[in-house]
C-alpha positions as CSV (number, residue, x, y, z in Angstrom):
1,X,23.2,7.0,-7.7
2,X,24.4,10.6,-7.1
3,X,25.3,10.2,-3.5
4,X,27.9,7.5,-2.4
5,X,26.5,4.7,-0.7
6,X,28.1,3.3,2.8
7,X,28.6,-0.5,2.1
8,X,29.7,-1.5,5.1
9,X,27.4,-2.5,8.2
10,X,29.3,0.2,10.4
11,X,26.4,2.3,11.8
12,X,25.5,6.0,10.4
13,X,24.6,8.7,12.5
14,X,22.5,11.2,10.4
15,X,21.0,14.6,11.8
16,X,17.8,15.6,10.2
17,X,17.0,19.4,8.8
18,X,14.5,20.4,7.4
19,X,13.4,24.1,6.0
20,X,10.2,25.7,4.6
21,X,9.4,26.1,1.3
22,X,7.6,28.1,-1.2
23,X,6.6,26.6,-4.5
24,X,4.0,27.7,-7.0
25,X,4.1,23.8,-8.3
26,X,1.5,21.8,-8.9
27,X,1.6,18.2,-7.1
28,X,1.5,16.7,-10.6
29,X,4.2,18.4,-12.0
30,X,6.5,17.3,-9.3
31,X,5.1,14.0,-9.8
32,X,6.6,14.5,-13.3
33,X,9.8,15.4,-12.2
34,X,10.6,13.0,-9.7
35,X,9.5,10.1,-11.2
36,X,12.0,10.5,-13.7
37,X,14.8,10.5,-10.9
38,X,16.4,7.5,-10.2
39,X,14.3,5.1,-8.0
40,X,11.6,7.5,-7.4
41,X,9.4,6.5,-4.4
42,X,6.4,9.3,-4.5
43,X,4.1,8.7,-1.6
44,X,0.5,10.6,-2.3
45,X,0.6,13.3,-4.7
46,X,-3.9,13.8,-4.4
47,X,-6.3,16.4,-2.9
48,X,-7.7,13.0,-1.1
49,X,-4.7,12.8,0.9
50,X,-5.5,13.8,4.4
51,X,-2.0,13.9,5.8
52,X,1.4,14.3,4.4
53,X,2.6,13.6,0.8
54,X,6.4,12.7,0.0
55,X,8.5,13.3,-2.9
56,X,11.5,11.2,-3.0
57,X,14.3,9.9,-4.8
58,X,17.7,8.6,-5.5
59,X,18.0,6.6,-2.1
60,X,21.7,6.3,-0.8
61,X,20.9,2.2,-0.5
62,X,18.4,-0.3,-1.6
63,X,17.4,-3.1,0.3
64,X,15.7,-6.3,-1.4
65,X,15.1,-9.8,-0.2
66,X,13.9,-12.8,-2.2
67,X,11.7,-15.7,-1.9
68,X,15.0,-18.2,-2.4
69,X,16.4,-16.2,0.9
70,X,16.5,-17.0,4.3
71,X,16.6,-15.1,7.5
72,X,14.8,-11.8,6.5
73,X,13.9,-10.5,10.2
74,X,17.8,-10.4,10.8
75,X,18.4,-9.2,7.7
76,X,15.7,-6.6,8.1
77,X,17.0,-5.9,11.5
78,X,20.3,-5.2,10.7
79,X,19.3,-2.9,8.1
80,X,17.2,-0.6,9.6
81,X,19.9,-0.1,12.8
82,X,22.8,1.0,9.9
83,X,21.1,4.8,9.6
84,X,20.9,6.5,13.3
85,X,19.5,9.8,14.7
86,X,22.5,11.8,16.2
87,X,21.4,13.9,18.9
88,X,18.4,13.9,21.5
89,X,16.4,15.8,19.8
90,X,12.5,14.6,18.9
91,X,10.5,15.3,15.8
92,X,7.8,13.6,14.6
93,X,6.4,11.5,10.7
94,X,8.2,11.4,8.4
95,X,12.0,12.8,8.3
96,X,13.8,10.7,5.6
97,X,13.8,7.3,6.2
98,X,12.6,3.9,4.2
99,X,10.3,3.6,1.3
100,X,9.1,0.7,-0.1
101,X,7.1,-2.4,0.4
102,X,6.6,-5.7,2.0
103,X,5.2,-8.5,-0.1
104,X,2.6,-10.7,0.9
105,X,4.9,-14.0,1.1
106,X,6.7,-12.6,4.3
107,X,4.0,-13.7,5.8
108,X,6.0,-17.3,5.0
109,X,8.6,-16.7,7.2
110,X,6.2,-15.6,9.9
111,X,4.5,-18.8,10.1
112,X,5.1,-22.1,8.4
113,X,3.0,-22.1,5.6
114,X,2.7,-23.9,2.5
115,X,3.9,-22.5,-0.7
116,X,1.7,-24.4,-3.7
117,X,1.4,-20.9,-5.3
118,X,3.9,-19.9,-8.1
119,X,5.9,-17.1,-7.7
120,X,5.8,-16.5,-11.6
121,X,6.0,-12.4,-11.4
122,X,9.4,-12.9,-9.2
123,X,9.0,-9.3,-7.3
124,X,11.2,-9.1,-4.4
125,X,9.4,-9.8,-1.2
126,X,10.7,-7.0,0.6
127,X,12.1,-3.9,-0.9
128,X,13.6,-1.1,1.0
129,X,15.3,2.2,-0.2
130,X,16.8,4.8,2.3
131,X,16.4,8.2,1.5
132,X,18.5,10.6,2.6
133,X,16.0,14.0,1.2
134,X,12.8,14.5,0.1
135,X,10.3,16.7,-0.4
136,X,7.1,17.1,1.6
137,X,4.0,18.3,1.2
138,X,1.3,19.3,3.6
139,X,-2.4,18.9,2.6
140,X,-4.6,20.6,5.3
141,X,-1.8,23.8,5.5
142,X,-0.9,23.6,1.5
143,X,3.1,24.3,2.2
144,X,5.8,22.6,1.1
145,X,8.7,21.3,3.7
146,X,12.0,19.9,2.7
147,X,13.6,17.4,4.7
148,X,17.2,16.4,4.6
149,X,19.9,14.5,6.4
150,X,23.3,15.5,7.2
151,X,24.7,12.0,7.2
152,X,28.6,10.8,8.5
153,X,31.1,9.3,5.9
154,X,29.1,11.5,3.3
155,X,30.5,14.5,1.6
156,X,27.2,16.1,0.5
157,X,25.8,18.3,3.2
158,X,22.0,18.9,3.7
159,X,22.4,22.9,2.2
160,X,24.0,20.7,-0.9
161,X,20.7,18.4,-1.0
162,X,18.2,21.3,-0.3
163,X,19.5,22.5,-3.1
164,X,19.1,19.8,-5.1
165,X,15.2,19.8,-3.8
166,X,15.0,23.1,-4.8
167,X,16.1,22.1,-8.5
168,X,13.2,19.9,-8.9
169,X,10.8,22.6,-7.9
170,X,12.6,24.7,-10.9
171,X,12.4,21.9,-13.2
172,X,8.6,21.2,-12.1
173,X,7.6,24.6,-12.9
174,X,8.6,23.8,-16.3
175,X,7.4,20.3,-16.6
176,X,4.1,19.7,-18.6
177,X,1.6,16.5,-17.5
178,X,-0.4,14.2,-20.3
179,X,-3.3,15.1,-20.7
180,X,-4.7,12.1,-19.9
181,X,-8.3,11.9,-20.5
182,X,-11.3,9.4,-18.1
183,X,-12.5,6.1,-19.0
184,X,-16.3,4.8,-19.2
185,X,-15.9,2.5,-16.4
186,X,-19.1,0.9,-17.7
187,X,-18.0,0.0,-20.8
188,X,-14.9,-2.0,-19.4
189,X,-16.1,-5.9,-19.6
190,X,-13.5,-6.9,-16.8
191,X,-14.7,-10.5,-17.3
192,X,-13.4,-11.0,-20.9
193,X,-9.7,-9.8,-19.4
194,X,-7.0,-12.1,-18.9
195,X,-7.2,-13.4,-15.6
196,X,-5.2,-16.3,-13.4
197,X,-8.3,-17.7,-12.7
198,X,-11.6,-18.6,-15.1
199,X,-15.2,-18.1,-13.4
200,X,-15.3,-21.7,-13.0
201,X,-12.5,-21.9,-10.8
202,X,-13.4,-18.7,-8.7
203,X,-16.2,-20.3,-7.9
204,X,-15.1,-23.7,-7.4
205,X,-12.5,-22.5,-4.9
206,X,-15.8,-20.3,-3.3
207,X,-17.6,-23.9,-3.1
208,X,-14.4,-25.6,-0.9
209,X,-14.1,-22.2,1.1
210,X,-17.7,-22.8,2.4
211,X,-16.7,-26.8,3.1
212,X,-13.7,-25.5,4.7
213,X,-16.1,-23.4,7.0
214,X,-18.8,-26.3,7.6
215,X,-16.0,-28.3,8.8
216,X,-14.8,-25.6,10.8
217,X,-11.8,-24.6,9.5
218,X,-11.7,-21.0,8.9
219,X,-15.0,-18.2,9.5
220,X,-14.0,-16.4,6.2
221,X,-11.5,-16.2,3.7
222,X,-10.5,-13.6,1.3
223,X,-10.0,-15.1,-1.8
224,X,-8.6,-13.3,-5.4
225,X,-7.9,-13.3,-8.8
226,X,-5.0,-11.5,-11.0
227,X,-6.1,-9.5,-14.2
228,X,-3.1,-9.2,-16.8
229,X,-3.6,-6.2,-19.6
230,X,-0.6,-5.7,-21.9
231,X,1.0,-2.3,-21.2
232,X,2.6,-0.1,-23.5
233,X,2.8,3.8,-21.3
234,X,5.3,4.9,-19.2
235,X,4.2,3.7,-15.7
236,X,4.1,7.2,-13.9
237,X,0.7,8.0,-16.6
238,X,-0.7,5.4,-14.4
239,X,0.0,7.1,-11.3
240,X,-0.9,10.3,-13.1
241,X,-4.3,8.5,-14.0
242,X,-5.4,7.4,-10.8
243,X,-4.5,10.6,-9.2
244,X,-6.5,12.6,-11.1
245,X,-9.5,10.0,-11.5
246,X,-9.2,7.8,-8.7
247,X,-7.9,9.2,-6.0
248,X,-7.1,7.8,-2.6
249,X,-5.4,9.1,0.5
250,X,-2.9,6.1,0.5
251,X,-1.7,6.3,-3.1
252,X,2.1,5.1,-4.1
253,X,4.4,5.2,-6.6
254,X,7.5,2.9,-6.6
255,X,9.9,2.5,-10.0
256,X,13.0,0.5,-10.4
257,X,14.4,-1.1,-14.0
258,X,11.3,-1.9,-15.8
259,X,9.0,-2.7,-12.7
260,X,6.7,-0.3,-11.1
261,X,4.6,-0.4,-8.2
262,X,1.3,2.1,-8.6
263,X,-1.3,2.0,-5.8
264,X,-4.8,3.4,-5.2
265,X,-4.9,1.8,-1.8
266,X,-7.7,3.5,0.5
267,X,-7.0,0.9,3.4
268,X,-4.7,2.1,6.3
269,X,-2.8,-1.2,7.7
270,X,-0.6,0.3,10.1
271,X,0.3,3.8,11.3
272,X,2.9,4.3,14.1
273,X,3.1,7.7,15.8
274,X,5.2,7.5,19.0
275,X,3.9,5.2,21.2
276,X,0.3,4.7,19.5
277,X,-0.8,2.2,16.8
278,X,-3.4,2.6,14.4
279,X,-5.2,0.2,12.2
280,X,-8.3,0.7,10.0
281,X,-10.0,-2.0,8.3
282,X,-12.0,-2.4,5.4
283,X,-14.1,-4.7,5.3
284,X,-17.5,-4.6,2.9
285,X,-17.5,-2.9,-0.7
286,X,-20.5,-1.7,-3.1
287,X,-20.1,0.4,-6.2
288,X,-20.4,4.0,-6.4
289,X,-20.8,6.0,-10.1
290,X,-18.6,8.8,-9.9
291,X,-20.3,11.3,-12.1
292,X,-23.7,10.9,-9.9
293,X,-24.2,12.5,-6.6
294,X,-24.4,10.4,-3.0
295,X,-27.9,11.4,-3.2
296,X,-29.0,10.1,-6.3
297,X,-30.7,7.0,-6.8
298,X,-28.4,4.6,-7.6
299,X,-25.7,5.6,-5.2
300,X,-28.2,6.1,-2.2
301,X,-29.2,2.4,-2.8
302,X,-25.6,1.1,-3.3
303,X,-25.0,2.8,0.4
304,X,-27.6,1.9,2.0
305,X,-26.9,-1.5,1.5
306,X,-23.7,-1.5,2.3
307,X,-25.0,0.1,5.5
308,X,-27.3,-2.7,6.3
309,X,-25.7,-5.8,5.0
310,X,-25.4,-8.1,7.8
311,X,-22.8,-10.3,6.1
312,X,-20.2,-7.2,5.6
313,X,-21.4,-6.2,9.6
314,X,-20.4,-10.1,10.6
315,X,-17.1,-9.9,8.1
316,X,-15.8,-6.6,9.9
317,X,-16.7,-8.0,13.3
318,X,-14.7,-10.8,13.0
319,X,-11.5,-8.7,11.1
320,X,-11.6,-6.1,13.4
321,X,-11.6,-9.1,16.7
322,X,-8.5,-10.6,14.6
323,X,-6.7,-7.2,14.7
324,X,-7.2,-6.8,18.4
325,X,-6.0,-9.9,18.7
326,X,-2.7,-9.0,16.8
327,X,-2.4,-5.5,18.5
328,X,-2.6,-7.1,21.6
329,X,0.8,-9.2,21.0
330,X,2.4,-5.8,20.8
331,X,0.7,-3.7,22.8
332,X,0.1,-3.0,26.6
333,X,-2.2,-4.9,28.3
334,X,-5.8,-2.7,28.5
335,X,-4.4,-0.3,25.7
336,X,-5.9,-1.6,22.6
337,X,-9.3,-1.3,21.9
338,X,-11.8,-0.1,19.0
339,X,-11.7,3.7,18.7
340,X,-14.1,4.0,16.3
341,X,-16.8,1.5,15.2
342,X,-18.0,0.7,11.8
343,X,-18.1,3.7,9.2
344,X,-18.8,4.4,5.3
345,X,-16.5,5.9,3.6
346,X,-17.0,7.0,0.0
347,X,-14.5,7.0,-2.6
348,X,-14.2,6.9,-6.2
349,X,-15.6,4.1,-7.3
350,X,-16.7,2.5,-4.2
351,X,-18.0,2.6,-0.8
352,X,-16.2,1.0,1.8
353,X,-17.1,-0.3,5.6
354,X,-14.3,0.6,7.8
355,X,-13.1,0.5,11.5
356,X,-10.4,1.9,13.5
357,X,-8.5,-0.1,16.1
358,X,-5.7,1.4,18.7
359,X,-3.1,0.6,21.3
360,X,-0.2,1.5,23.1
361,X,2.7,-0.2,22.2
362,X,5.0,-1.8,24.8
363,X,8.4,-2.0,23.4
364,X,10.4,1.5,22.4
365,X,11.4,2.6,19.5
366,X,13.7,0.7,17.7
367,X,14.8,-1.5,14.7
368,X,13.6,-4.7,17.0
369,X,9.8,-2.9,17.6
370,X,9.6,-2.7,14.0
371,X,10.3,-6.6,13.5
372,X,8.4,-7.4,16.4
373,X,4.9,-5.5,14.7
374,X,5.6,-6.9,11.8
375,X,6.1,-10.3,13.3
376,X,2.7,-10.0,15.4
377,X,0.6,-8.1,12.7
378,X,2.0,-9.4,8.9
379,X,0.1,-9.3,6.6
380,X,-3.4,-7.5,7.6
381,X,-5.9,-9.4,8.6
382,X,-8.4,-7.7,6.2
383,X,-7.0,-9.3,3.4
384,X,-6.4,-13.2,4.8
385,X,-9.9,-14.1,6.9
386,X,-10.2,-15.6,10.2
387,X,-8.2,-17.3,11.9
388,X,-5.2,-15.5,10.2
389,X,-2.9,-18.8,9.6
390,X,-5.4,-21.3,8.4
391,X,-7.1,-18.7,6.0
392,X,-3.3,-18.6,4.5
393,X,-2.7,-21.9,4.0
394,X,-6.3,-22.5,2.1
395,X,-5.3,-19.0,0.1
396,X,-2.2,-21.0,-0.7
397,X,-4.0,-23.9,-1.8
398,X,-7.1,-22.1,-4.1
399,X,-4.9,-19.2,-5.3
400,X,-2.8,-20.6,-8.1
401,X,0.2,-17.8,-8.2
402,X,1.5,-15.9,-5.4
403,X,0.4,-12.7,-4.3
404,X,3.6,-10.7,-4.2
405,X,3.3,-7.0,-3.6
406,X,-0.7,-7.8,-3.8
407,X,-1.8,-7.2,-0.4
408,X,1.4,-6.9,0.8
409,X,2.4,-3.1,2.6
410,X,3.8,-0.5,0.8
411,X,5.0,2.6,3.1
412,X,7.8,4.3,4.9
413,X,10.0,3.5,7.9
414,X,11.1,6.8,9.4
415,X,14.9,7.3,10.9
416,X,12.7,7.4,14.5
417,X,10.7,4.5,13.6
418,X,7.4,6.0,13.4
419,X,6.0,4.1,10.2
420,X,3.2,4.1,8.1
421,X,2.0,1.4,5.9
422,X,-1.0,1.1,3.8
423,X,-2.6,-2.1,2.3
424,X,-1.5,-2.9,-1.2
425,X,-5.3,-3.5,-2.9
426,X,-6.4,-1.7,-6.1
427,X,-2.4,-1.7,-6.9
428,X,-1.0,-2.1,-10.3
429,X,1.8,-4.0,-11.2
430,X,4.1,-3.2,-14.0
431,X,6.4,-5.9,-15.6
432,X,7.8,-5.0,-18.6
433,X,5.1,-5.0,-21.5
434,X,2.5,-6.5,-18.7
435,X,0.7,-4.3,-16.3
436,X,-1.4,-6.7,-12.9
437,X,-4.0,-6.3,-11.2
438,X,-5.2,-8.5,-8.6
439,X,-9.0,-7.9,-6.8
440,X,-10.5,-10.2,-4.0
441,X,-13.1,-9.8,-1.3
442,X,-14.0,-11.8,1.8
443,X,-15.9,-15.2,1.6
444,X,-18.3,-16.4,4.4
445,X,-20.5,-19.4,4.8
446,X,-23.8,-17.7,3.4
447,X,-21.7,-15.6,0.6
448,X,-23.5,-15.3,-3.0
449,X,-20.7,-17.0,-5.3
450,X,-21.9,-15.1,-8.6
451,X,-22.6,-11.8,-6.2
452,X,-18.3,-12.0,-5.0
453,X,-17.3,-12.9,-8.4
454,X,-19.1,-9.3,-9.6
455,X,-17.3,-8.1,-7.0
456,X,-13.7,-8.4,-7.7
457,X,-15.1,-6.9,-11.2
458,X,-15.8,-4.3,-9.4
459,X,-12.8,-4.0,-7.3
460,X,-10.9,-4.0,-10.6
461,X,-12.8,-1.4,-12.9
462,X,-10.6,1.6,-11.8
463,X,-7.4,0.5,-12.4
464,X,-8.2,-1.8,-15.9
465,X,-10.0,1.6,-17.1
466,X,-6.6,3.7,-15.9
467,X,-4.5,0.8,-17.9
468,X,-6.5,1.2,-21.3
469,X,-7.0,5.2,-20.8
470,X,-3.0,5.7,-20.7
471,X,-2.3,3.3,-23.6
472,X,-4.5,5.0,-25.5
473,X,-3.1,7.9,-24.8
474,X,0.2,6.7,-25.4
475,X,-0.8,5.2,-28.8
């Protein structure tokens, strides 16, 4: 890494800076260039971002945890009180901070919970980097804002990393992107991909969900299965891919040695702002053709379904009542409540029920508030069932390899602790020669087994179609 990193524990006190920019570059074309920085962590990138996009690399440290640890809260803790705000000054988002994710086992060392599932894809459960610039871009004002920190016990000033910022702007105006070209979604038979689990078994573990909620175990589960595709690209054509064809306002790009981490994720889990925590919810899916209008036939009927399915109303009920639930563990008493009931929102490929869910939270902020939400809230409740722990114990059982990053949280921590963390669905997984892809949806006593095996299919299309399109552009 270009700047030296501060191995001891001895705390840092950093001063942010930041300065306007003007840049006649494309998003993809930055994309370009900082994904082939060291560690790139690209947060966005697409016109379907509603907020803030970030461009960063070559973090000053890297934090990872493992299953085989122990202790990660500590760990975590002490991690995220090294780098310090000097000064009294308040600002807002996203000023250099942490990037990365939090994998779905954490939620072990929340709770005690089994752990039948093999770990076979060995991603670290929590992975961290600090990074001390970055480049930001915001979508309703379309202007660029870099963001640096002037950090003690390092010689490189913030003028010295602006500049650096500004180099990738230079080298994006000269960078060229693949010319990637669409896939037939339609013509994609997800069922004849290699998958962790045959029909049979999906819906054999769908048969012992519904026992389980006969005998009163658990209202609904979400249960999954794990495509594998062989992969040949470079993993930022991926990320290229889906931000050009299937865009979503929570995508994310994460590369370290021959791993990657590329998301499509249109689920918010957690957004801190100050005081105020936000969740949204998805909960309810239906395909949606891309190249037809709303209005057309097909996707008019596809929506309207969605609209009045009273299984996906009862699913989102009882998600949303779990994330109250959770919020209220955090949250001051008569603050959290539902700010906006259930909505359908159209992307890509799909239509989505979602609902927004608020509070005030009571502790300040601080390395322990973030522990403590993760602690209360980990992982989403969207993407377990209800009641949270017994749903994770049966996933444990019926799901025969761990999740991973797979609905894990992949985000940033900011050096004032706001946060924001979105869902990791429709996220692919690079390995090496492998690329994953895990899709799931929510199972209830009166679910059609056949009807939620078609739709993980669908879940899936997207990103299997953005695997084949960039390895056959790369062949």
């Amino acid at each position: 890494m270009k700047n030296m990193t501060i191995h001891s524990q001895q705390t840092v006190y950093c001063t942010p800076r930041t300065i306007c920019a003007k840049a006649d570059v494309s998003l993809a074309c930055l994309t370009e260039v900082v994904a082939a920085k060291s560690l790139p962590a690209i947060l966005g990138g697409n016109d379907s971002v509603e907020g803030q996009s970030i461009f960063a690399a070559e973090p000053v440290e890297v934090f990872e945890f493992s299953l085989h640890q122990s202790a990660p809260f500590e760990k975590l803790r002490n991690v995220l009180s090294k780098y310090q705000k000097k000064g009294s000054g308040t600002f807002s988002g996203f000023s250099c901070g942490w990037i990365g994710y939090f994998g779905y086992e954490l939620g072990r060392f929340i709770e005690k919970l089994p752990a039948g599932a093999v770990d076979d894809l060995g991603f670290p459960v929590i992975r961290l980097g600090f990074y001390d610039k970055a480049i930001l871009y915001d979508h309703p004002t379309g202007e660029f804002t870099l963001t640096a920190l002037e950090c003690e016990g390092q010689s490189e000033t913030a003028a010295e990393k602006f500049a650096v910022l500004n180099g990738w702007f230079d080298q994006a105006r000269a960078a060229s992107v693949p010319a990637l070209a669409n896939a037939n979604i339609e013509s994609i038979a997800a069922d004849t991909v290699a998958s962790n689990m045959t029909k049979a078994m999906y819906l054999e573990a769908i048969a012992k969900i519904k026992h389980y909620i006969i005998e009163g175990d658990t209202y609904q589960i979400n249960l999954s299965q794990r495509f594998e595709k062989p992969f040949s690209a470079r993993p930022v054509d991926v990320f290229h891919w889906q931000n050009r064809f299937n865009p979503s306002p929570f995508a994310a790009y994460l590369a370290w040695d021959d791993r990657a981490v590329v998301s499509a994720s249109p689920e918010l889990f957690l957004e801190v702002a100050g005081q105020t925590i936000t969740t949204k919810p998805i909960k309810g899916t239906r395909p949606r053709n891309p190249l037809l209008p709303d209005q057309s036939p097909e996707n008019a009927k596809h929506f309207h379904d969605l609209v009045m399915s009273e299984k996906e109303q009862a699913e989102l009920a009882m998600i949303v009542d779990l994330e109250r639930n959770d919020l209220a563990r955090m949250c001051l008493p008569g603050t959290r409540g539902v700010s906006c009931g259930r909505q359908i929102e159209a992307f890509p490929t799909v239509y989505h029920a979602v609902a927004t869910v608020r509070g005030q939270l009571a502790l300040p902020p601080g390395p322990q508030r973030i522990v403590e939400i993760l602690k209360a809230s980990f992982p989403g409740g969207s993407i377990t069932g209800a009641p949270k722990i017994r749903s994770m114990e049966i996933i444990d059982e019926l799901e025969p390899t761990a999740r991973g990053v797979y609905t894990g949280s992949v985000g940033w921590i900011g050096l004032n602790f706001d946060l924001c963390w979105h869902i990791a669905i429709r996220t692919v997984l690079i390995s090496g020669q492998k690329a994953y892809i895990q899709a799931g949806g929510g199972i209830v006593a009166d679910s059609d087994s056949h009807a939620e095996w078609d739709e993980t299919l669908t879940k899936a299309l997207a990103l299997l179609a953005g695997i084949d399109a960039v390895n056959a552009w790369e062949s």
